[in-house]
C-alpha positions in Angstrom: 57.9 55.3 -35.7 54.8 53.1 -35.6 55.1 50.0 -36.9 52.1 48.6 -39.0 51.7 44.5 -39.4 49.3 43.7 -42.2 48.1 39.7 -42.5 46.2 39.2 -45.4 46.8 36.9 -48.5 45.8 39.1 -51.3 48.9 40.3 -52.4 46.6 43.2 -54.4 45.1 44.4 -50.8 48.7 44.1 -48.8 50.6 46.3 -51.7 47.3 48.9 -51.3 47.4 48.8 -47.6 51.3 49.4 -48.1 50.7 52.0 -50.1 47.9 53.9 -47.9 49.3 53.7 -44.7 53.5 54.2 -45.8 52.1 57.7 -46.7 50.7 58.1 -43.7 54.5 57.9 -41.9 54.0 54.5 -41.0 56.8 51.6 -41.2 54.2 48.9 -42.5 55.0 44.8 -42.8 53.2 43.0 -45.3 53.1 39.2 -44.8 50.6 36.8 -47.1 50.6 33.7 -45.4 50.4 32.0 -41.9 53.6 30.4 -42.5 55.2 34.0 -42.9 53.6 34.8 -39.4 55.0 32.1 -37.7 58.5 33.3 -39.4 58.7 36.6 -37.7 61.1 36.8 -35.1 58.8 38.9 -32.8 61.8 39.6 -30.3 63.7 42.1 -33.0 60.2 43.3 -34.0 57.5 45.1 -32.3 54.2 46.1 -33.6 51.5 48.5 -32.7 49.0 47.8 -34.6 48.2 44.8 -37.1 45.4 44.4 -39.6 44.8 40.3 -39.7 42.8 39.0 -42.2 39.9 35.9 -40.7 40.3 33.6 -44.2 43.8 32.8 -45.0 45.2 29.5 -46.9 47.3 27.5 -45.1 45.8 29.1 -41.3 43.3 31.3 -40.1 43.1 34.5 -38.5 41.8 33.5 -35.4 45.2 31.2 -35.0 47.1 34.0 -36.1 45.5 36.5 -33.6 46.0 34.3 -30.8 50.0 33.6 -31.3 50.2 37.9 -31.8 48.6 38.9 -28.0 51.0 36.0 -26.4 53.8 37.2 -28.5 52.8 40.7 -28.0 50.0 41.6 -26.0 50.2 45.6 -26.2 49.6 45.4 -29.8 46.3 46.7 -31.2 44.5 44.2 -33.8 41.8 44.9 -36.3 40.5 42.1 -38.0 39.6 42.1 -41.7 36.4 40.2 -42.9 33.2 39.5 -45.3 30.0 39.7 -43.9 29.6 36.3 -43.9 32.4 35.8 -41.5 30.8 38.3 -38.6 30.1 36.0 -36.0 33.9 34.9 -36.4 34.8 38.5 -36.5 33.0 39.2 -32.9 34.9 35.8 -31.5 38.2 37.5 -32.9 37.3 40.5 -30.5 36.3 38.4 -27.7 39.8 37.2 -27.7 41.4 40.5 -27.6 41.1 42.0 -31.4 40.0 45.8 -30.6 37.8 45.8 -33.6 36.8 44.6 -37.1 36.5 45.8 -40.9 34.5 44.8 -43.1 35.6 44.0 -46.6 35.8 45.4 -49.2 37.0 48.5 -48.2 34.1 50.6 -49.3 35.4 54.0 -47.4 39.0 54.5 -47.4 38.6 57.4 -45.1 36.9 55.7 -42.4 40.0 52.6 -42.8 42.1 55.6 -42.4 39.9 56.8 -39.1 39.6 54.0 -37.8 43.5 53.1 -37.5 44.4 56.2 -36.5 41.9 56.1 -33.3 43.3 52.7 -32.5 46.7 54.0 -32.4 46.1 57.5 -30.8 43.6 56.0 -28.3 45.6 54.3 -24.8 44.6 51.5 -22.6 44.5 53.6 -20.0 41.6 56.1 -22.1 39.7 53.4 -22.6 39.6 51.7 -19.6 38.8 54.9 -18.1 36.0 55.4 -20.7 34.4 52.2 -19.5 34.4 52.8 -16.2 32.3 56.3 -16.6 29.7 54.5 -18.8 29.5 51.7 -16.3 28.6 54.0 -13.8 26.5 56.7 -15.6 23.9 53.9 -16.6 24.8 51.4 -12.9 26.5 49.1 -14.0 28.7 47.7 -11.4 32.0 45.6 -13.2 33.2 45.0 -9.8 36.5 42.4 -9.7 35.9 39.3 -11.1 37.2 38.1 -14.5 34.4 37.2 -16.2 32.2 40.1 -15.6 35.2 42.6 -16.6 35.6 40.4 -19.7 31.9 40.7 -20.2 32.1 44.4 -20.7 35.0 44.6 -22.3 33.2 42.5 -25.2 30.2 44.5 -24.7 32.0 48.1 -25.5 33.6 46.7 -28.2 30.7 45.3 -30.2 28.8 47.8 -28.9 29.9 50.5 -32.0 28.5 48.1 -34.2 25.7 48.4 -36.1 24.6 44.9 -34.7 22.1 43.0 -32.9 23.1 41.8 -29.5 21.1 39.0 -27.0 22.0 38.9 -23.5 20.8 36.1 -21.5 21.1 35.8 -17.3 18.8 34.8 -14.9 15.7 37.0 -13.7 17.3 40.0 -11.9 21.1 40.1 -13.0 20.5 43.8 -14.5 19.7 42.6 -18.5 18.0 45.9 -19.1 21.3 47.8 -17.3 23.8 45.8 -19.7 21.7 46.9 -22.8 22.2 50.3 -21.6 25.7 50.3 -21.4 25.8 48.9 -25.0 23.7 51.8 -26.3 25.7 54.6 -24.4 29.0 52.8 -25.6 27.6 53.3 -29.0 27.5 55.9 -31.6 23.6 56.1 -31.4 24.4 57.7 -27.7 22.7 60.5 -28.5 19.2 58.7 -29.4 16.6 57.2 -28.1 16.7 54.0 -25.7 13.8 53.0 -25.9 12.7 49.5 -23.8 9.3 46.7 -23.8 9.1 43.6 -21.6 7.4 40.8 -24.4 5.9 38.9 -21.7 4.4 41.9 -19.8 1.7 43.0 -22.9 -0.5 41.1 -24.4 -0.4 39.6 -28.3 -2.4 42.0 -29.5 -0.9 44.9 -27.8 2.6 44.2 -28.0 1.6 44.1 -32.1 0.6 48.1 -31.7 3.1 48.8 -29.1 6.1 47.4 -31.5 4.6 48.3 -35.2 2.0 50.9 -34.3 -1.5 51.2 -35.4 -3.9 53.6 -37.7 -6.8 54.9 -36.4 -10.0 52.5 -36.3 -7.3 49.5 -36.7 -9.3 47.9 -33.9 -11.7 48.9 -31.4 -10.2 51.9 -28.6 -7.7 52.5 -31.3 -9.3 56.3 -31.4 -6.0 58.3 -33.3 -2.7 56.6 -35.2 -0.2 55.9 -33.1 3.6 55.4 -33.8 5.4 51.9 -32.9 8.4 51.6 -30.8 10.7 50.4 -34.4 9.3 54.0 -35.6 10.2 55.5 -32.6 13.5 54.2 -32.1 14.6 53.8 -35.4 17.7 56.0 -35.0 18.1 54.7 -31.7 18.5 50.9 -29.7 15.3 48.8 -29.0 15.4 46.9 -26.5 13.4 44.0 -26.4 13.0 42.3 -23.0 12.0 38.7 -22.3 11.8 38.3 -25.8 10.9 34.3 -25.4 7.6 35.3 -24.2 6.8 36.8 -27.9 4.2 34.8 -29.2 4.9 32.8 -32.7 3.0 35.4 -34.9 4.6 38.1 -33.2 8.2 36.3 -33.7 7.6 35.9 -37.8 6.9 39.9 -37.9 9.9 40.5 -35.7 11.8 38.4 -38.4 10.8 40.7 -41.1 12.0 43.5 -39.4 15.7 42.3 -39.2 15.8 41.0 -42.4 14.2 43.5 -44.2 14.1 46.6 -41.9 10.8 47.2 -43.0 7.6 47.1 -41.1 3.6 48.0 -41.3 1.2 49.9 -38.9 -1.5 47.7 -37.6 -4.7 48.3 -39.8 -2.1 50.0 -42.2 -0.9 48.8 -46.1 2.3 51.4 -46.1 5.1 50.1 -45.5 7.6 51.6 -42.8 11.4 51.8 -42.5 13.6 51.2 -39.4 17.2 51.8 -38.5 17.2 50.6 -34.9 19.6 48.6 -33.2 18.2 45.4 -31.8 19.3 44.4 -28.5 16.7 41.1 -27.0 17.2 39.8 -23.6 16.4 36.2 -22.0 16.2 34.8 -18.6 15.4 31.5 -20.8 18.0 29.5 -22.7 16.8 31.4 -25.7 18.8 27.9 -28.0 17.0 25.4 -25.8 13.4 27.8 -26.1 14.1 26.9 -30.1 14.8 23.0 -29.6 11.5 23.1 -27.9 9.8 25.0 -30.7 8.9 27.6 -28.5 11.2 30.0 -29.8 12.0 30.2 -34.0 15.2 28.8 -34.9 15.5 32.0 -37.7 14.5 34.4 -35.0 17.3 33.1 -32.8 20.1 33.3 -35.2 19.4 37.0 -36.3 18.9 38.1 -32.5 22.1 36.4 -31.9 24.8 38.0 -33.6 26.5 38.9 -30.5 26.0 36.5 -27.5 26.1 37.7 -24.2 25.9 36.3 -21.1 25.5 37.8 -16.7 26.6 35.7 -14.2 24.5 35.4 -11.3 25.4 37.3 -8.3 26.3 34.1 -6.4 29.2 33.1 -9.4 30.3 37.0 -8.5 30.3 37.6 -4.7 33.7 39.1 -4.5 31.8 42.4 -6.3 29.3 42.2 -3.3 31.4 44.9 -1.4 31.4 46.9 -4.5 27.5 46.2 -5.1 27.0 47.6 -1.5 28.4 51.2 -1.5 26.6 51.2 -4.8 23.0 50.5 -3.7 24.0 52.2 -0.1 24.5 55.4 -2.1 21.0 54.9 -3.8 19.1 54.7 -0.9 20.9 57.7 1.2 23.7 60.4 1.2 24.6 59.9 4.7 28.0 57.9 5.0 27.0 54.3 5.6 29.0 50.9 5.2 28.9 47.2 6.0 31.6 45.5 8.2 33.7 42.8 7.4 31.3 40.0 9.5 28.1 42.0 8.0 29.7 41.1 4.4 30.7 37.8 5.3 27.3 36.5 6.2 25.5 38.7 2.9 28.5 36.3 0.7 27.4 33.2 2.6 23.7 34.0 0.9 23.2 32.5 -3.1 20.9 35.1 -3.4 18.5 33.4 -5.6 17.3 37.1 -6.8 20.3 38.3 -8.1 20.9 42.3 -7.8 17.4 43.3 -8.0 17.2 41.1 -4.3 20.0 42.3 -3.0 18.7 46.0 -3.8 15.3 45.1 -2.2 17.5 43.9 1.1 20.0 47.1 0.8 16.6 49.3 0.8 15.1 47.8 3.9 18.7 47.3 5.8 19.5 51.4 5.4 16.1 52.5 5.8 14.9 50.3 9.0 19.2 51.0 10.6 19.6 52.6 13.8 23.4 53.1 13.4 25.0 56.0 15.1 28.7 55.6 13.5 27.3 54.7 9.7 28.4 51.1 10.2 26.2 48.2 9.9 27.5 45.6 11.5 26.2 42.2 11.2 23.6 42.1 14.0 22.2 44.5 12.3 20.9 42.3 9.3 17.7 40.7 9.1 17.6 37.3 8.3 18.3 36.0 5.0 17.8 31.8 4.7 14.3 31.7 6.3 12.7 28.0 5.9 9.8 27.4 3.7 7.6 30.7 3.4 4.2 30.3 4.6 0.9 32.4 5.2 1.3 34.2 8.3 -2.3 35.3 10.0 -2.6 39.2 10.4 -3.4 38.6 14.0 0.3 37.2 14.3 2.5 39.9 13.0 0.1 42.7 15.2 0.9 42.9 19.1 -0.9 44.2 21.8 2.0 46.9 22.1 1.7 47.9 18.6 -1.9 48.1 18.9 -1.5 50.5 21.8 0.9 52.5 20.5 0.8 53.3 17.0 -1.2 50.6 15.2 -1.2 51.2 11.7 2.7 52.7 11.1 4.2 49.5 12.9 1.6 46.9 11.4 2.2 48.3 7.8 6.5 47.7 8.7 5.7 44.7 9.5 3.5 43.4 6.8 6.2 45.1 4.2 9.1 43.3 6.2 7.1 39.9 6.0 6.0 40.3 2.3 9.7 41.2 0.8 11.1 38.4 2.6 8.7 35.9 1.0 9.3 37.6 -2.4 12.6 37.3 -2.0 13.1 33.8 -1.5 11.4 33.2 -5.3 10.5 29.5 -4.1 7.4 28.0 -4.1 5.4 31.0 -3.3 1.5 30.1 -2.7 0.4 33.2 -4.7 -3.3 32.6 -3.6 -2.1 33.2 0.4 -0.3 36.5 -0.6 -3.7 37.8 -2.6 -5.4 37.0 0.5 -2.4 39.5 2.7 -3.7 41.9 0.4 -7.1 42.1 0.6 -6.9 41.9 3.9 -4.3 44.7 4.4 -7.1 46.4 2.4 -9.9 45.6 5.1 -7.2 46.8 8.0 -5.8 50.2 6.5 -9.3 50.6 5.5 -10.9 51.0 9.0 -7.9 52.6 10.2 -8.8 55.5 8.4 -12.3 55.4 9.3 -11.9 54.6 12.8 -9.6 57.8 12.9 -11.8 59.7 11.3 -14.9 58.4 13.3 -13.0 59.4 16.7 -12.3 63.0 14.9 -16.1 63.3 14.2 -17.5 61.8 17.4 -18.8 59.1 15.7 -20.9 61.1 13.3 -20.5 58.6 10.7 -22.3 61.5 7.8 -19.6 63.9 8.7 -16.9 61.0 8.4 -18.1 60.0 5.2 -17.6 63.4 3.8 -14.0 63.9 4.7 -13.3 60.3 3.3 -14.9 61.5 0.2 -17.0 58.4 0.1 -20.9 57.5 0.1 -22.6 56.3 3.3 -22.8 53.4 1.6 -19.3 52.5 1.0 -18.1 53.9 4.3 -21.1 51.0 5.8 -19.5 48.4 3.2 -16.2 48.8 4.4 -16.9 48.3 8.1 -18.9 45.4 7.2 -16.2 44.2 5.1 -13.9 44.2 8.0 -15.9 42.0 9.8 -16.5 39.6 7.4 -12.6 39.1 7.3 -12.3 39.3 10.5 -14.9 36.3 10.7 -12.6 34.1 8.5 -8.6 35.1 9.9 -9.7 35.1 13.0 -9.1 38.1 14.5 
């Protein structure tokens, strides 16, 4: 028979909860008190389940929940709470509650629901459930305690109708987490929907959130709908949401308190139902002590706190992060060796997962294994010193020049920029414009010489299979020699 613990110091609710769940075949214990808890000789009983209330006179539930999973970890806890109490209620689940209720008990039905779930539903089901989310959306939970504890946290809350902020460092797979929340989530079915703050402009992140009636402002030809329309059954994810300017923060505050919203250039007022999840490479509470950020704004965003370690806290996952991005790039059967993954967890990896993916790329795609096994001299190098502008005329050879010019320049300007961006440190972004405009001279007379030799140098006729003027074909070439004049070559 399953036994039923109930904690709470109504006597009114126990006797009800008796009453409910008795009927339902269950052997319930009613206890009103934190001294009754600490009474129960948990050796002669075992529960399956236990409904702990968060407020109780002489404890708390916290307390309480912490003494049942040493006492008896296998048993299944849902805590009871107000609204008020929420934060305390996710911080119950963090330490190992499976869920929360809120109270009063407006539906009995879905009390009913969701006990019976926690009790029909195993370790093993759920664990398993994780798992296939994780890797539907790519997110790699990989062996280390905190990022399994992480995602355990993240499934939980994520069947809650709350907001959630995750915070990590530029590249740790934000955007992937917030997925994995929304699949995990009974909105699963909707809309993701997703807007990097600091990648728009004010004006246009206003439209793009809100939307805008027609003639709202100039370009603004036809009414468009805004992303908390769009969404609204759905999860919105909000990327780099520091980089929201001030104005744009107090509308964002209306929206969560409210739920309500107006187009741009519009006086009706609009209602949304979409789950808020913001993401921060900043400390989002130190962005408020330096009034970047509004202290409101913070405190509704951050229901739900979660933070990705970087990839250097996690390296023991680095194996698992490899087959992973291996199996991105290509079908064919290829793995690292032991030495190869040595030296890639030697590397901090100041880039996190999106770097490592950037290195995976260019390992697989530039390997020349026969057996599918990278070994270590195999791997370009990773700790380069100090990044600086390297002249065209260097990373060119006579050989390469001979032989095919344009394929083996164009691998090795790719090699040399991704290794600069990689590194993420004191990058002269001037020097790496000036790579680019001068790729653009080089590819640029590439095609024309080719197509000048094609035409015997009838430059008319090479104009018209470029599909450019005479004039442009004339500026180009001079172009090139202008550079040419100032690299070098």
């Amino acid at each position: 028979m399953t036994r039923l613990l109930i904690v709470d110091d109504e006597i009114a609710i126990g006797n009800f909860l008796s009453h409910l769940f008795t009927s339902k075949g269950y052997q319930v214990t009613v206890i009103n008190s934190g001294y009754e808890f600490f009474e129960i000789d948990f050796n002669k009983q075992i529960f399956h389940a236990a409904m702990i209330d968060l407020k109780l006179p002489n404890s708390d539930g916290l307390s309480i929940l912490r003494a049942l999973k040493k006492q008896q970890p296998g048993c299944k806890a849902i805590i009871m709470t107000g609204y008020s109490t929420i934060n305390t209620a996710v911080e119950a689940m963090k330490l190992g509650a499976i869920d929360y209720i809120e109270k009063p008990f407006d539906d009995i039905d879905v009390l009913e629901k969701q006990i019976e779930n926690l009790l029909a539903t195993s370790e093993e089901t759920t664990e398993q459930h994780i798992s296939d989310l994780a890797h539907q959306v790519g997110l790699i939970i990989g062996e280390t305690n905190e990022m399994n504890y992480l995602i355990q946290t993240a499934y939980k809350v994520a069947r809650k109708n709350i907001n959630v902020l995750i915070e990590g460092e530029t590249g740790t797979g934000k955007e992937v987490l917030a997925r994995f929340i929304h699949e995990s989530s009974k909105r699963s079915k909707e809309s993701f929907i997703g807007v990097n703050c600091g990648a728009i402009s004010k004006s246009l992140l206003e439209s793009e959130l809100f939307g805008h009636e027609r003639g709202a402002f100039t370009g603004a030809t036809q009414q468009r709908k805004g992303l908390f329309e769009i969404a609204s059954k759905g999860t919105l994810f909000l990327d780099e949401i520091v980089e929201a300017t001030l104005s744009i923060q107090v509308k964002l505050l209306r929206v969560l308190e409210t739920r309500e919203f107006m187009r741009v250039g519009s006086e009706k007022t609009f209602r949304t139902n979409a789950r808020i999840v913001a993401a921060s490479n900043e400390n989002l509470l130190e962005a408020v002590q330096n009034k970047k950020f509004r202290e409101d704004l913070y405190y509704r965003l951050n229901v739900v706190h979660l933070k990705i370690p970087p990839l250097r806290e996690r390296k023991e996952d680095l194996p698992h992060l490899l087959q992973y991005l291996v199996g991105r790039v290509t079908s064919i059967p290829i793995s690292f060796s032991s030495d190869a993954i040595k030296i890639l967890q030697e590397y901090d990896w100041p880039g996190n997962i999106r770097e490592l993916s950037n290195y995976v790329t260019r390992v697989v795609t530039l390997s020349e294994t026969t057996d599918g096994l990278i070994t270590a001299k195999d791997l370009p190098v990773l700790k380069l010193p100090s990044v600086s502008y390297t002249p065209i005329k260097n990373l060119i050879s006579k050989k390469t020049h001979q032989e095919h010019p344009l394929e083996d320049f164009l691998k090795n300007w790719v090699e040399s920029l991704l290794l600069t961006f990689e590194q993420e440190k004191e990058i002269n972004l001037e020097e790496i414009l000036i790579r680019i405009k001068e790729l653009e001279a080089i590819v640029g007379k590439a095609f024309i010489q080719k197509t000048l030799k094609e035409t015997l140098g009838n430059r008319k006729e090479a104009a018209k299979r470029l599909q450019i003027t005479m004039r442009k074909l004339r500026y180009l070439l001079n172009e090139k020699k202008e550079s040419e004049k100032v690299s070098g070559i």
